[in-house]
N, C-alpha and C positions, 0 to 999 in steps of 0.2 A: 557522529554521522547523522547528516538531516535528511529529508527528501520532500518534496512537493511535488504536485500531481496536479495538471493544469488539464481542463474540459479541451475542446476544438476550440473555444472561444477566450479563451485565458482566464476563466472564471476557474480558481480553485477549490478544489474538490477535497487534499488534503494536509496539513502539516503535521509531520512526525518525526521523530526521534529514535535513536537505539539509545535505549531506556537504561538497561545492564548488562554487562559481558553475561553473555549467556542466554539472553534472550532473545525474541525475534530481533532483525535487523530492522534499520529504519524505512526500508522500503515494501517493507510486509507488513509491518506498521500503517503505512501511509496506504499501501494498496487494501487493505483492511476494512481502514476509516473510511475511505472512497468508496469499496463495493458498500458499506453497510448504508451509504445516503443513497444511493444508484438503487441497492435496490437489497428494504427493508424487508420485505417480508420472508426473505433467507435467512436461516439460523447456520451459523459459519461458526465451525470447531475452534475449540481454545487454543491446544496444544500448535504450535507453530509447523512444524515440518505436516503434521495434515490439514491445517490454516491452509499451506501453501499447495498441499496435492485439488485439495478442494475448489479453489479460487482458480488455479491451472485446470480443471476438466470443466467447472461449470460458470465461467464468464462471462458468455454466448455475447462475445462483441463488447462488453458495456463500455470497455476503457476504450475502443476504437477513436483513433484521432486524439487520445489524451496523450499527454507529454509528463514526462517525470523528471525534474532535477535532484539530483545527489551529491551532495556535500561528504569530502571528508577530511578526517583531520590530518593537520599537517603533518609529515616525518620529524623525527627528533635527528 
């Protein structure tokens, strides 16, 4: 599974991957890589499930107008 994260203006922000079963997914990934360039001077938790409580309470807008596509793999 992929995902890209596109600005208001189509400039992307981030490309990422689910890495291994078991770890974050590809869109916490990408949402990640994106807050980390938006905005550096935040130190953002390793562990994923409070990765994601973190990034959910303190955002304040930054992804507003961004767009996210998500890739996944085909059924067998």
């Amino acid at each position: 599974v992929g995902c890209v994260i596109l600005d208001k203006n189509g400039k992307i922000l981030a490309i990422k991957a689910h890495e291994k079963a078991g770890l974050a997914h590809a869109e916490l990934n990408a949402i990640t890589h994106a807050f980390k360039s938006l905005r550096p001077e935040i130190s953002l938790p390793k562990e994923a499930n409070a990765l994601h409580e973190f990034i959910c309470k303190n955002h304040q807008g930054v992804f507003k107008d961004s767009i996210a596509f998500v890739t996944l793999e085909p059924c067998s």
